[in-house]
Structure formats: structure tokens, C-alpha cells
N, CA and C atoms of all chains as a GROMACS GRO file, in nm:
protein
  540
    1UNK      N    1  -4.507  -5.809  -3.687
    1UNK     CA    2  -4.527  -5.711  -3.793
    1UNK      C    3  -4.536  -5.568  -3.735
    2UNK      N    4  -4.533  -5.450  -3.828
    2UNK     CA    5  -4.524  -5.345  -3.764
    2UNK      C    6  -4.602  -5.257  -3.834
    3UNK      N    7  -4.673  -5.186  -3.802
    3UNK     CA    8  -4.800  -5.116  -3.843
    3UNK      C    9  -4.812  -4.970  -3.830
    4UNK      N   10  -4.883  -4.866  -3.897
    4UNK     CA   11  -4.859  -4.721  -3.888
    4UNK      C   12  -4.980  -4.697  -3.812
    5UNK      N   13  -5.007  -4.684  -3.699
    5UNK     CA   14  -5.180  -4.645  -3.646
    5UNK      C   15  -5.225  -4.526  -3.759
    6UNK      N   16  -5.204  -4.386  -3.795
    6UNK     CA   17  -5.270  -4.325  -3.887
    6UNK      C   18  -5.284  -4.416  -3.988
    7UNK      N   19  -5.251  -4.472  -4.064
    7UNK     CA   20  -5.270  -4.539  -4.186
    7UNK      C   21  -5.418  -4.586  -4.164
    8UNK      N   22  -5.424  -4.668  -4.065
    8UNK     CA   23  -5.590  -4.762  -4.028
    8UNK      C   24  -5.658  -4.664  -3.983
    9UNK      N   25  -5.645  -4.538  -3.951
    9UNK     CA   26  -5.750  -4.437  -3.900
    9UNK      C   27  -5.769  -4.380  -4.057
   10UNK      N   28  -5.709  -4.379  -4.097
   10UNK     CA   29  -5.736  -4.326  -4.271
   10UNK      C   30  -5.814  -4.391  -4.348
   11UNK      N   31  -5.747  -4.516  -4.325
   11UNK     CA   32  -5.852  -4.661  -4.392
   11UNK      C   33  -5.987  -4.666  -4.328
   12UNK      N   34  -6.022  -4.611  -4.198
   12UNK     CA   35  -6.101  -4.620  -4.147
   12UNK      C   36  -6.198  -4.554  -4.177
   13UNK      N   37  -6.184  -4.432  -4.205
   13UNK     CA   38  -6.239  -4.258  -4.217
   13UNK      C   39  -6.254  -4.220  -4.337
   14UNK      N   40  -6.199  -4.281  -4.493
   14UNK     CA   41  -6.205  -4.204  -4.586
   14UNK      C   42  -6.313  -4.214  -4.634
   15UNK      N   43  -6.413  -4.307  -4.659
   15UNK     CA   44  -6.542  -4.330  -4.726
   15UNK      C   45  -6.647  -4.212  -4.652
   16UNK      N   46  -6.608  -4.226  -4.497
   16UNK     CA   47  -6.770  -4.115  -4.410
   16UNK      C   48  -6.718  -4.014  -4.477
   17UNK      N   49  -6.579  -3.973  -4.461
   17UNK     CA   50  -6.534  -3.815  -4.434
   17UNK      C   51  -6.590  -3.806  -4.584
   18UNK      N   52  -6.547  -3.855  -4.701
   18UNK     CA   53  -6.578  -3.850  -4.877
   18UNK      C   54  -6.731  -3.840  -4.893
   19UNK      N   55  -6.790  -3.901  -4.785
   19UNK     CA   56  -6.971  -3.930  -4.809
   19UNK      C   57  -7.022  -3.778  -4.774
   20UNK      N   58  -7.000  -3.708  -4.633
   20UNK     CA   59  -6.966  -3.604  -4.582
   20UNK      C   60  -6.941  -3.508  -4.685
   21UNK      N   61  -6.835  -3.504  -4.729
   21UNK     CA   62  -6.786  -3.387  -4.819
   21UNK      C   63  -6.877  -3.383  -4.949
   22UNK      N   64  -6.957  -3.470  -4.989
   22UNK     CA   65  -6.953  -3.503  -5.094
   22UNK      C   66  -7.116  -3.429  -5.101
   23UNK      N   67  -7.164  -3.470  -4.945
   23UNK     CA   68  -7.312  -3.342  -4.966
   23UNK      C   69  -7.336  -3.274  -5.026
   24UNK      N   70  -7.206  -3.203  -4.954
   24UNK     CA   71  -7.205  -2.998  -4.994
   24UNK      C   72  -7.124  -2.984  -5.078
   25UNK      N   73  -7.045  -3.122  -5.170
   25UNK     CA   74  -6.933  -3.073  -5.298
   25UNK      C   75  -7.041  -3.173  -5.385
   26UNK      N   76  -7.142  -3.148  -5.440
   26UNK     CA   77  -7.177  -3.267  -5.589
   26UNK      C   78  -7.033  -3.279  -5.649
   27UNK      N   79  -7.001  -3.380  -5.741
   27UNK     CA   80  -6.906  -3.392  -5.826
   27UNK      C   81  -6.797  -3.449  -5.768
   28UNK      N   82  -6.782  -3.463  -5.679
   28UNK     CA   83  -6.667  -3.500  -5.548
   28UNK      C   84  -6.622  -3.636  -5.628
   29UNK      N   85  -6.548  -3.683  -5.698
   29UNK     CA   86  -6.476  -3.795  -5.719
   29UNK      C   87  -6.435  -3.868  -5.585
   30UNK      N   88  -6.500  -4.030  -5.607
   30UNK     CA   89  -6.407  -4.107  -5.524
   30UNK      C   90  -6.390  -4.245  -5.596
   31UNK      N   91  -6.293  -4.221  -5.710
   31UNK     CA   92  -6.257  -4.304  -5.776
   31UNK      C   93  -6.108  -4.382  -5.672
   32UNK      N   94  -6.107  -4.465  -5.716
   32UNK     CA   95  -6.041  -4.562  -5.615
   32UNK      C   96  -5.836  -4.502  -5.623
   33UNK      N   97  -5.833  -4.381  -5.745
   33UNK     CA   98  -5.679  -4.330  -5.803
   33UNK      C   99  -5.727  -4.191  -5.674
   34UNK      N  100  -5.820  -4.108  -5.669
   34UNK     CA  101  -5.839  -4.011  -5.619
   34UNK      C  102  -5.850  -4.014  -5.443
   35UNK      N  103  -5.927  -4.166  -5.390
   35UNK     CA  104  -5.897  -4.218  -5.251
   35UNK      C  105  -5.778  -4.262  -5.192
   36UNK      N  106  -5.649  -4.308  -5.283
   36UNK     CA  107  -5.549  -4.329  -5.309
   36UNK      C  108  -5.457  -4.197  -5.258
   37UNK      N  109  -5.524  -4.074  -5.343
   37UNK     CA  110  -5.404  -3.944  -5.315
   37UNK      C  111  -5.420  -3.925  -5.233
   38UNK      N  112  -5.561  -3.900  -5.181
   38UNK     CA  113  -5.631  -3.840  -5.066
   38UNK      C  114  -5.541  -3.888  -4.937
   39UNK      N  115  -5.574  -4.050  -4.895
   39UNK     CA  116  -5.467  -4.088  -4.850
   39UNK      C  117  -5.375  -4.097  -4.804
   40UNK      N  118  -5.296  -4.053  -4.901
   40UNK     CA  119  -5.151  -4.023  -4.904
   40UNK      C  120  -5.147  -3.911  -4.868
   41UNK      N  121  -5.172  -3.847  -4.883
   41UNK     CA  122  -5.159  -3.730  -4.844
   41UNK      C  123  -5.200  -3.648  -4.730
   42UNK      N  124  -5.339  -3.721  -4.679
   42UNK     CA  125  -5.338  -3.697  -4.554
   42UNK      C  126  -5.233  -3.728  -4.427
   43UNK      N  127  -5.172  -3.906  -4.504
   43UNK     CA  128  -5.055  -3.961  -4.399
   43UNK      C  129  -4.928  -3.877  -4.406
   44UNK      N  130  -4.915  -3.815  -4.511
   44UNK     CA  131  -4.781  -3.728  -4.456
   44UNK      C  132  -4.794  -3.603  -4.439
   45UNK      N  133  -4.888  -3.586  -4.364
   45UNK     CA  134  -4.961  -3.448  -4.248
   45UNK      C  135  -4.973  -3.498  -4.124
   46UNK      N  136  -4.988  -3.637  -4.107
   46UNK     CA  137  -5.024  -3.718  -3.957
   46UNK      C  138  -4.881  -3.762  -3.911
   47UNK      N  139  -4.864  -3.694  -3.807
   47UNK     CA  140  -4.742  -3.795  -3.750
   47UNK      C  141  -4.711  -3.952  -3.739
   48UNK      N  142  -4.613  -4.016  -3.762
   48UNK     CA  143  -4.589  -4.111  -3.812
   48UNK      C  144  -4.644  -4.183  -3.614
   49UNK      N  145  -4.691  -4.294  -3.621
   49UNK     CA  146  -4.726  -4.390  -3.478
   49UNK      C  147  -4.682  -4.542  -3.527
   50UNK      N  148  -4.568  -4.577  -3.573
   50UNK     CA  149  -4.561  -4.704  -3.595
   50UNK      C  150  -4.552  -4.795  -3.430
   51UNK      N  151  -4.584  -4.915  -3.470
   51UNK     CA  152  -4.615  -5.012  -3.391
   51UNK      C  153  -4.616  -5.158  -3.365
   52UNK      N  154  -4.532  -5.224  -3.306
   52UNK     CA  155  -4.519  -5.355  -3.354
   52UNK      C  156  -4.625  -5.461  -3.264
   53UNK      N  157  -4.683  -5.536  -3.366
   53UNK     CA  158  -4.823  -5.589  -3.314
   53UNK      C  159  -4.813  -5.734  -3.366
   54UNK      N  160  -4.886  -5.838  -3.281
   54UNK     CA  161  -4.935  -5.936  -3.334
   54UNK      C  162  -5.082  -5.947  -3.384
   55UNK      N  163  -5.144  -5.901  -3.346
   55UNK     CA  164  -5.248  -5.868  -3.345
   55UNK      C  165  -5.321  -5.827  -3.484
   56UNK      N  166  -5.395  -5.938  -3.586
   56UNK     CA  167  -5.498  -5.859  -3.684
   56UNK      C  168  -5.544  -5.760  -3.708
   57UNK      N  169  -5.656  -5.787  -3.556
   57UNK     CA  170  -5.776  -5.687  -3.535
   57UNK      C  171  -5.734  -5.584  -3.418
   58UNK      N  172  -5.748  -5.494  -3.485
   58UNK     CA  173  -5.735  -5.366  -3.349
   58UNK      C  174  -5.832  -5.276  -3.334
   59UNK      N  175  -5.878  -5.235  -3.192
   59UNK     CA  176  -5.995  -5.200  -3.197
   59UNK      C  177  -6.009  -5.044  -3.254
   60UNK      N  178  -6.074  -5.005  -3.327
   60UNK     CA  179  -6.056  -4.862  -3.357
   60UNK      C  180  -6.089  -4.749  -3.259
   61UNK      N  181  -6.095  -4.764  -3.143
   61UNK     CA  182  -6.115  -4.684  -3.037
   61UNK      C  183  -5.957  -4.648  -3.042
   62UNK      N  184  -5.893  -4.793  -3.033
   62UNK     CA  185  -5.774  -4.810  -2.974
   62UNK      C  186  -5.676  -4.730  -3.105
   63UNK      N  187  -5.749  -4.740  -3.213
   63UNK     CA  188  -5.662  -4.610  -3.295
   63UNK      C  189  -5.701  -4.498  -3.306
   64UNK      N  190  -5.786  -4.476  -3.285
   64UNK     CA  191  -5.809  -4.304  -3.262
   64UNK      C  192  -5.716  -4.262  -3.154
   65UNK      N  193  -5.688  -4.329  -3.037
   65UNK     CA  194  -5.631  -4.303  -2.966
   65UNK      C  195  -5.515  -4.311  -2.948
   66UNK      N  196  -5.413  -4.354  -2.976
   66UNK     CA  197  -5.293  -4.394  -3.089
   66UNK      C  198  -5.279  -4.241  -3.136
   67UNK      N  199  -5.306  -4.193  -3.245
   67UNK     CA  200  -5.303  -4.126  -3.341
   67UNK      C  201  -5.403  -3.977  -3.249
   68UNK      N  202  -5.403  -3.954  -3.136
   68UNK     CA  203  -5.480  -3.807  -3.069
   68UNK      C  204  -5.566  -3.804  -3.105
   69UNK      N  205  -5.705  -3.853  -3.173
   69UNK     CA  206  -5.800  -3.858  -3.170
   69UNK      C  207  -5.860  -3.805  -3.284
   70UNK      N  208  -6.011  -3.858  -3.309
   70UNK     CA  209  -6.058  -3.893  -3.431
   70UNK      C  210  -6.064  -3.728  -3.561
   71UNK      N  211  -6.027  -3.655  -3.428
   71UNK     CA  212  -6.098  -3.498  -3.505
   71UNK      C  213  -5.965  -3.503  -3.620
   72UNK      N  214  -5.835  -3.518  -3.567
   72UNK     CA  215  -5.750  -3.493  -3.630
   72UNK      C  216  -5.705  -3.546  -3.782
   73UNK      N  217  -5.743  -3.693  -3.725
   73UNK     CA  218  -5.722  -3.755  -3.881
   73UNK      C  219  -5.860  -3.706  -3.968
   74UNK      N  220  -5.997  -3.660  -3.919
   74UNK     CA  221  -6.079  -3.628  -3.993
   74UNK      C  222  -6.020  -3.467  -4.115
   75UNK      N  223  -5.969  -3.383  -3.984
   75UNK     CA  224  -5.939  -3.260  -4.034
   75UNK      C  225  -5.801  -3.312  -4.139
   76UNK      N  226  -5.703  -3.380  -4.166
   76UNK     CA  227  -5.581  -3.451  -4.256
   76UNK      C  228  -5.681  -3.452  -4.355
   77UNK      N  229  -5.791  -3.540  -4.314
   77UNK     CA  230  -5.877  -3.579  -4.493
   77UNK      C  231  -5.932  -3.481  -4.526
   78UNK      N  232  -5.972  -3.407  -4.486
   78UNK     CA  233  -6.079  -3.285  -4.523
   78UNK      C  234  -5.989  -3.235  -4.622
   79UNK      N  235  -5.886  -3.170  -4.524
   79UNK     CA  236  -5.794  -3.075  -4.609
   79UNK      C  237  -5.752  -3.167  -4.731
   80UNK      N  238  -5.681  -3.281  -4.766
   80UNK     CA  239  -5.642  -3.369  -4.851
   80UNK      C  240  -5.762  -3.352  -4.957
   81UNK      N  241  -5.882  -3.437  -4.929
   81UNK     CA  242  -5.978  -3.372  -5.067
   81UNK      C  243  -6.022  -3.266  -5.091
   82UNK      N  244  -5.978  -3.116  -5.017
   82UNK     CA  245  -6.057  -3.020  -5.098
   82UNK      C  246  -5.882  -3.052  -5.207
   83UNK      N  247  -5.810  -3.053  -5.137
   83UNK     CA  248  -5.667  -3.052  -5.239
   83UNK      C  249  -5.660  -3.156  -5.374
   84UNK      N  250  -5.696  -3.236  -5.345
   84UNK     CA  251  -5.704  -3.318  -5.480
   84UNK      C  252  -5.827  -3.357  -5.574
   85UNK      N  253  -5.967  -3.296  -5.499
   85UNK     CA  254  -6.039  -3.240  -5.615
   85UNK      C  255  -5.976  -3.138  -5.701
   86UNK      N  256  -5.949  -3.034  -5.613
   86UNK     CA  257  -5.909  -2.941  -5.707
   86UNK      C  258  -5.790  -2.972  -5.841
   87UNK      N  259  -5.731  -3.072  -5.804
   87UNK     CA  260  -5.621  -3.093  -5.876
   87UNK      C  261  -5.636  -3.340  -5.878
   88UNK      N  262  -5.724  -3.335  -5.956
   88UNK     CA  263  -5.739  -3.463  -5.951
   88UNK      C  264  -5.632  -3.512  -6.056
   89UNK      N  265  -5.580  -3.670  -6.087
   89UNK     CA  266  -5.510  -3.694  -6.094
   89UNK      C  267  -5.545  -3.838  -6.169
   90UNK      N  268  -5.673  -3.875  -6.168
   90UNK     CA  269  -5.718  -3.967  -6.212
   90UNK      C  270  -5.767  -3.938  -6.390
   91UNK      N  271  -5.223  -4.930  -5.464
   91UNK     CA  272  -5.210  -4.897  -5.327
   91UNK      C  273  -5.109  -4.774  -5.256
   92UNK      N  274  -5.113  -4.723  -5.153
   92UNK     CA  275  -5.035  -4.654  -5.110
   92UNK      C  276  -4.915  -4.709  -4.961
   93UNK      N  277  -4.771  -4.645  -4.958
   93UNK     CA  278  -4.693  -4.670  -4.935
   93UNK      C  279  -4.595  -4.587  -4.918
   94UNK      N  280  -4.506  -4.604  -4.787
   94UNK     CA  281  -4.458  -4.481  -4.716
   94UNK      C  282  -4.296  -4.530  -4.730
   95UNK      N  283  -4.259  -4.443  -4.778
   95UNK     CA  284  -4.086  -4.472  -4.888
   95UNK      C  285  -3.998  -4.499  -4.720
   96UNK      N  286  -4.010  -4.412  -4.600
   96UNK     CA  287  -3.915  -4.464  -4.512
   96UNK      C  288  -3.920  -4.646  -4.478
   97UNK      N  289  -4.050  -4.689  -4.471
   97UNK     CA  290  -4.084  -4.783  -4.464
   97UNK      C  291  -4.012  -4.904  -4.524
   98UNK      N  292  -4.016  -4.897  -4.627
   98UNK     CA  293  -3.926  -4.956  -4.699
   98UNK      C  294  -3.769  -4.934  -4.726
   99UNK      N  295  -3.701  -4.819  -4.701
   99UNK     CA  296  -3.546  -4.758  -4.684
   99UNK      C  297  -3.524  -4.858  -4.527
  100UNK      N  298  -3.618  -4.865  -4.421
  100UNK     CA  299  -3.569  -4.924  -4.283
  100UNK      C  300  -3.600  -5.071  -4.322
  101UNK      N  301  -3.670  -5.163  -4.384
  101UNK     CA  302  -3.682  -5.288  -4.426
  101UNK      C  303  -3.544  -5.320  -4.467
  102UNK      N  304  -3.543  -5.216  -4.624
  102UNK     CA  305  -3.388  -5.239  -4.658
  102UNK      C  306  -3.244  -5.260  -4.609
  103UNK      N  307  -3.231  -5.163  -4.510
  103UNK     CA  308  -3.124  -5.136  -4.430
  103UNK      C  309  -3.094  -5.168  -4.322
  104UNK      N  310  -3.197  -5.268  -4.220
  104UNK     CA  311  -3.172  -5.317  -4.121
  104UNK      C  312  -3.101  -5.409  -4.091
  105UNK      N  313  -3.077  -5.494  -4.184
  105UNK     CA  314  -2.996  -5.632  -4.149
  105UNK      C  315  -2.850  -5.590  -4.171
  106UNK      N  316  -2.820  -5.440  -4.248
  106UNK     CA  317  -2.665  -5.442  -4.250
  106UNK      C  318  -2.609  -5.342  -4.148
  107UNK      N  319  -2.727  -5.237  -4.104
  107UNK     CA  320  -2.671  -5.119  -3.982
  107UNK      C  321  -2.642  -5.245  -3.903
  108UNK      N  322  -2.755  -5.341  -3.809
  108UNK     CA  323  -2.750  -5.424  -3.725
  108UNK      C  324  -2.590  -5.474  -3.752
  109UNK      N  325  -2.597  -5.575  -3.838
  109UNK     CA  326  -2.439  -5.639  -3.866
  109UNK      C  327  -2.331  -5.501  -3.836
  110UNK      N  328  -2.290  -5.381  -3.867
  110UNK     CA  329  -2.229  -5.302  -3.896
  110UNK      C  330  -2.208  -5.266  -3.708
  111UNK      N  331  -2.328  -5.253  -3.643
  111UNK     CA  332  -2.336  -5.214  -3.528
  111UNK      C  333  -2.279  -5.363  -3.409
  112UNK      N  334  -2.309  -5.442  -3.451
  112UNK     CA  335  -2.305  -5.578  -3.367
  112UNK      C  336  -2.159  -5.582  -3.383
  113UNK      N  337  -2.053  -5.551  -3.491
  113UNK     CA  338  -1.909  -5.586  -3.519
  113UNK      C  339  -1.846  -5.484  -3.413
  114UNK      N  340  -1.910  -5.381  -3.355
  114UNK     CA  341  -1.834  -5.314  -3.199
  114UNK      C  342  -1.920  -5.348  -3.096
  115UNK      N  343  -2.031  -5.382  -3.112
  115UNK     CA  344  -2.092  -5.450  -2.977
  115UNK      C  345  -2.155  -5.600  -2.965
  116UNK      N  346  -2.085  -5.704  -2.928
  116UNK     CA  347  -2.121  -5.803  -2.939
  116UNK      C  348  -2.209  -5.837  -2.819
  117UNK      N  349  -2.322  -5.957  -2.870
  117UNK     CA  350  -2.386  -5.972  -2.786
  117UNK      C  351  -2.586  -5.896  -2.841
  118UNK      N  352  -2.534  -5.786  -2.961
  118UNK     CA  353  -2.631  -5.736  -3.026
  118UNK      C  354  -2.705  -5.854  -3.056
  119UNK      N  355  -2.852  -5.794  -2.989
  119UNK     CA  356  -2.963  -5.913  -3.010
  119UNK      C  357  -3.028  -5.885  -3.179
  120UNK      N  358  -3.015  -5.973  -3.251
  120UNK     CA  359  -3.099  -5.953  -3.386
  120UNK      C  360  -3.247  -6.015  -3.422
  121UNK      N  361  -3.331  -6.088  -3.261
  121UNK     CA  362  -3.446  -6.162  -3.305
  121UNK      C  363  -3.563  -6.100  -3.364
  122UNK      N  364  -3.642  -6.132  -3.433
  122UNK     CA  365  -3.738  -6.052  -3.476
  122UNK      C  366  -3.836  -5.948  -3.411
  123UNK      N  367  -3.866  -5.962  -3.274
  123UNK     CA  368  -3.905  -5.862  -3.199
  123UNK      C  369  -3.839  -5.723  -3.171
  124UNK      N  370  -3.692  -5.744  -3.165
  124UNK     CA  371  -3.586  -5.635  -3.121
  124UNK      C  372  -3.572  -5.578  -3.273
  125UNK      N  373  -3.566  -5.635  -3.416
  125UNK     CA  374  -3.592  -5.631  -3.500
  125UNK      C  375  -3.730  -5.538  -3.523
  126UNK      N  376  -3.794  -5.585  -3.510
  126UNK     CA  377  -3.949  -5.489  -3.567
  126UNK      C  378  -3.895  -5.382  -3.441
  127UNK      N  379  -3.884  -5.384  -3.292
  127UNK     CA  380  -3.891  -5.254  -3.211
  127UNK      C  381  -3.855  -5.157  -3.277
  128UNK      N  382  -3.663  -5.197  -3.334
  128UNK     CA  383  -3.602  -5.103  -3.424
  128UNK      C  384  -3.638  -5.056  -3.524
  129UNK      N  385  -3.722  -5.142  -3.610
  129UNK     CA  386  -3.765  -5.081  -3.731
  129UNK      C  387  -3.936  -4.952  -3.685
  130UNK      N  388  -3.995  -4.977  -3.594
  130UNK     CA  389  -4.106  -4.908  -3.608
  130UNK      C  390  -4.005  -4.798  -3.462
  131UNK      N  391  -3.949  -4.826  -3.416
  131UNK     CA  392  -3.901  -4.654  -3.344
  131UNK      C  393  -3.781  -4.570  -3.469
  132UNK      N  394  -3.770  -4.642  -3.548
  132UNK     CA  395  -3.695  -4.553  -3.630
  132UNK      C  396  -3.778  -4.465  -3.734
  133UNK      N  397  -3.865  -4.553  -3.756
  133UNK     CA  398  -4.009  -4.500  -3.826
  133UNK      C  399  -4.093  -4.391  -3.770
  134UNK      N  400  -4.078  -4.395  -3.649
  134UNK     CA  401  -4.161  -4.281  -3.594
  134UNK      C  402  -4.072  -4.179  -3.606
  135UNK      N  403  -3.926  -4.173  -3.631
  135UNK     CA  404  -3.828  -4.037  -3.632
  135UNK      C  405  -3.765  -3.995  -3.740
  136UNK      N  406  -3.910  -4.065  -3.869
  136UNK     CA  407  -3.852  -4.027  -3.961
  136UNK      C  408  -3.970  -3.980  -4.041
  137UNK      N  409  -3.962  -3.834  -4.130
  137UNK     CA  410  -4.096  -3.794  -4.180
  137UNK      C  411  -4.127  -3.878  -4.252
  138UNK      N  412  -4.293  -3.924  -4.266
  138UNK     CA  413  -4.368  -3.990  -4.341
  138UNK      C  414  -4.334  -3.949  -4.501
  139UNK      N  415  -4.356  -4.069  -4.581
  139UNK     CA  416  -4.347  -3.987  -4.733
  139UNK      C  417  -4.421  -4.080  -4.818
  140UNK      N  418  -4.571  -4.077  -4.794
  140UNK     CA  419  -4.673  -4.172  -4.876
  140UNK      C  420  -4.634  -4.146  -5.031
  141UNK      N  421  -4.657  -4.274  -5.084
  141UNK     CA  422  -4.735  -4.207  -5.227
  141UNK      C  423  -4.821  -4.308  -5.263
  142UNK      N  424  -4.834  -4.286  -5.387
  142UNK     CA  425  -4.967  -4.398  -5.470
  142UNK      C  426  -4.858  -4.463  -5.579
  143UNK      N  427  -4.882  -4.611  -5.556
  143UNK     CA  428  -4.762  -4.676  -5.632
  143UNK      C  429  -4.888  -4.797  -5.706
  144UNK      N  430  -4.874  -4.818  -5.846
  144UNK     CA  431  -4.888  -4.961  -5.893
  144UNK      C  432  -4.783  -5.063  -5.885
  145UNK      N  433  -4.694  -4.978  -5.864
  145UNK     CA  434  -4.540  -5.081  -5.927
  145UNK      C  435  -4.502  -5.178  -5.763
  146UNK      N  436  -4.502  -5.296  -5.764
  146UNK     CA  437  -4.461  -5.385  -5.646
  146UNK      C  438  -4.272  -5.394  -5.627
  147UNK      N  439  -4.198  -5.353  -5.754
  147UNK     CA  440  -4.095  -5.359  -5.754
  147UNK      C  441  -4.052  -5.167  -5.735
  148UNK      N  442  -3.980  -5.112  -5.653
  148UNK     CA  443  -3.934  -4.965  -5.645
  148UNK      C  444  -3.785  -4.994  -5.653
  149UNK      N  445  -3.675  -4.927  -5.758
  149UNK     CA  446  -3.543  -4.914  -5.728
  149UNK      C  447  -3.490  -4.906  -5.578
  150UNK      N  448  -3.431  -4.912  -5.486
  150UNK     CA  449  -3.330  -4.890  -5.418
  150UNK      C  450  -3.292  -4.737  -5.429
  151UNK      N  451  -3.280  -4.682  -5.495
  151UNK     CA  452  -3.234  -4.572  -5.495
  151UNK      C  453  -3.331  -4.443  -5.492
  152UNK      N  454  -3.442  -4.481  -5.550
  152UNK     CA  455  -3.579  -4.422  -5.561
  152UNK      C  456  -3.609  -4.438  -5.444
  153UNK      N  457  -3.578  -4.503  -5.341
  153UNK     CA  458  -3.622  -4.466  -5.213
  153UNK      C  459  -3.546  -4.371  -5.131
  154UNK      N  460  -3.424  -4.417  -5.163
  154UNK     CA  461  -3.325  -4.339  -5.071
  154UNK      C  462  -3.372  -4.178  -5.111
  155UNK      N  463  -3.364  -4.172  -5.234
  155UNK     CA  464  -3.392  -4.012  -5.272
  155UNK      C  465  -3.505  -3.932  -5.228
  156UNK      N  466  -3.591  -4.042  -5.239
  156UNK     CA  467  -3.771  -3.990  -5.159
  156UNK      C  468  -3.776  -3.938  -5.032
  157UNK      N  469  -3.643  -4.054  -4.936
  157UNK     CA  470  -3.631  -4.014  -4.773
  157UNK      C  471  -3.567  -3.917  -4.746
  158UNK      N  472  -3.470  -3.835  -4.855
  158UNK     CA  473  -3.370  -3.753  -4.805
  158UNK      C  474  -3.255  -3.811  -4.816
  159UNK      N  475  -3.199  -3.908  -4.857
  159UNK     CA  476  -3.068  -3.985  -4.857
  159UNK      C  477  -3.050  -4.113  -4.773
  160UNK      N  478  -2.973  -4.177  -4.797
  160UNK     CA  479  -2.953  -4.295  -4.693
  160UNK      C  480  -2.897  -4.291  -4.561
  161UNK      N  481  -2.805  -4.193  -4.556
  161UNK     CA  482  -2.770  -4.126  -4.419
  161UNK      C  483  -2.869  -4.120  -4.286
  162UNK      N  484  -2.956  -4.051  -4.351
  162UNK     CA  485  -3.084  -3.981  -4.265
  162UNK      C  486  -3.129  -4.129  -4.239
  163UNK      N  487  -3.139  -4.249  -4.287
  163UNK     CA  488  -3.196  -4.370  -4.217
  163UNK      C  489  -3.133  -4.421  -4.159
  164UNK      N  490  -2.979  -4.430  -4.201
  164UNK     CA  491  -2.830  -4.512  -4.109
  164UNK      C  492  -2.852  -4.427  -3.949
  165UNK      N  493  -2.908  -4.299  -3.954
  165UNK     CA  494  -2.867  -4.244  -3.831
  165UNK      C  495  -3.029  -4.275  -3.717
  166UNK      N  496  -3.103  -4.270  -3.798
  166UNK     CA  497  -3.251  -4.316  -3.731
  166UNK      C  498  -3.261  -4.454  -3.674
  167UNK      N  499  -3.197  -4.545  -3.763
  167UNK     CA  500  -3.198  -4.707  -3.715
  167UNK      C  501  -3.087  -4.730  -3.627
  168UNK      N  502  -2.958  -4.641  -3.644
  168UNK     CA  503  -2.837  -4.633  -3.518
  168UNK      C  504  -2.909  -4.644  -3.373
  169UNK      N  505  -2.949  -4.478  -3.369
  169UNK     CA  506  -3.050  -4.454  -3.268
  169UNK      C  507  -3.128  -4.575  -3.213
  170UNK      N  508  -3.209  -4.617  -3.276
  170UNK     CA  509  -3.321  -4.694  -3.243
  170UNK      C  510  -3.260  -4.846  -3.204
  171UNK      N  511  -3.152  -4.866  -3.262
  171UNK     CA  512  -3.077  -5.013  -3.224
  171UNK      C  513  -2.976  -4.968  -3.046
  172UNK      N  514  -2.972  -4.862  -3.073
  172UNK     CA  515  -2.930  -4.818  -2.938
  172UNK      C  516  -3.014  -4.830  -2.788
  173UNK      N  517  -3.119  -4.762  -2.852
  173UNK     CA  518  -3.217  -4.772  -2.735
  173UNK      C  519  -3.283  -4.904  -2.687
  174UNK      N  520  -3.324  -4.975  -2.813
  174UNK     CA  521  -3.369  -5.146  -2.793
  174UNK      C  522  -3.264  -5.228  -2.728
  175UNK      N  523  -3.143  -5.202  -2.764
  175UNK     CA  524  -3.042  -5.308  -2.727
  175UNK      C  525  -3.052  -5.258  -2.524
  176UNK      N  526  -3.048  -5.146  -2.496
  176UNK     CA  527  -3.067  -5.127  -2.382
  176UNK      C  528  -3.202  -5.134  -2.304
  177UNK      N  529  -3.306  -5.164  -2.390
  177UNK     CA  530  -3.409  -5.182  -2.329
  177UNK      C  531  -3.498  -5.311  -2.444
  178UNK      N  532  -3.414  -5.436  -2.425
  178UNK     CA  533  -3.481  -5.499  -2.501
  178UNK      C  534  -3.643  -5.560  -2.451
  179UNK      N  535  -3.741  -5.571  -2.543
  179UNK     CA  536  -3.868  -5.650  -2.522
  179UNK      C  537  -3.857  -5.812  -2.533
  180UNK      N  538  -3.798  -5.848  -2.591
  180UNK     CA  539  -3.790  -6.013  -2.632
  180UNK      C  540  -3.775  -6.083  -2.493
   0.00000   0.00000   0.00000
């Protein structure tokens, strides 16, 4: 099978980074249509890392590192939800 | 869920570049490893294009249009069947 490493750093990251944002934004939607854009939208800001694996479980060290490290996919989501609060969709 | 339109344009199109490419070079390996190599190095050279889909069924053509055309994938999976066939993993 073949796998996107950002994708699982996204899957990984969106709930802290949303919990995070969500401090200093009350109102912060994370309806499951709005985690969805977020998402998406962070992955087509992240360079694409596909990968062909047998492998289930991968360690998430091992995707941060994959994908240049954790700051980056954090800063993809950041920017992604101030963008789709502002313009939610749900 | 979300889902990255090249992703699916290189699923689509692999079994006929391969055939198309194997009819001047025989001997083209098609096993599933040399298979996925090609499909995830063509993936990495091609921009990401997430979206948020309910629908499990997408036209054929709705993809091609999302990636930029079908061209832009015939020439990414060329590439990538080039380089595997000379450096196969299997």
C-alpha cells in the first residue's frame, strides 16, 4: 500500500493544534465538516511524501520526520483554521 | 472523509501507461511493489489537491480536471516507470 506521511501528521495534530487554538479563539468549531477542510487544506500546503509501506503502525517520530518536522505541519493547521473559521462551511 | 484527486488519476492510469510503456520495452516489470514504487514517486511530483468528499464514487473526468489534465499524470507516471524499471525494489 502506499501512504502520504503529511496526511498521518495531520491526523495526528488536528485535535491538540484545534484544542490549542481554541483557548484564545472561544467559538472555534470542530465539527467533524470543519476538521475535514482544515485538513485538506493544510495537505495541499504540505509537500506531498508518499510512501510505499507494509506496515500498519508507524511510529510518529518516524512521521514528523518524513514530513521536516512537527513545527511545520503544526504551522499548515494553524494557518488552515484561522482560514476556515473565518469562512466555515459546515 | 478527505482525499487527494492525484491519488486517484495515478490508481486510474497505471495499468494502461505501464501496458503502453511495456509495448517498446519488454521485459517491463508490472508486480505490485514496482507498481506501488511508481505510483507513490509519481505522487510526490505531482501537486497535492485534497478535498472533502461524501461521494465514494468520483467521475473520471472530475479528476482529471482537479489535477490539471491527464497529460500532467501520463508524464509523472512515464517518469516514475522509468526510474523503477532501472532501479527496481522487488
Amino acid at each position: 500500500m502506499i501512504l502520504n506521511y503529511p496526511e498521518l501528521a495531520v491526523q495526528e495534530l488536528i485535535d491538540e493544534v484545534l484544542k490549542e487554538y481554541a483557548q484564545n479563539n472561544p467559538h472555534t468549531c470542530n465539527c467533524e465538516r470543519c476538521k475535514n477542510d482544515i485538513m485538506a487544506l493544510s495537505l495541499n500546503n504540505l509537500p506531498p511524501k508518499y510512501v510505499v509501506t507494509d506496515h500498519g503502525n508507524i511510529l510518529t517520530k518516524t512521521i514528523y520526520d518524513q514530513v521536516g518536522g512537527k513545527a511545520q505541519v503544526v504551522a499548515a493547521l494553524t494557518a488552515a483554521i484561522q482560514k476556515v473559521q473565518k469562512n466555515p462551511r459546515h
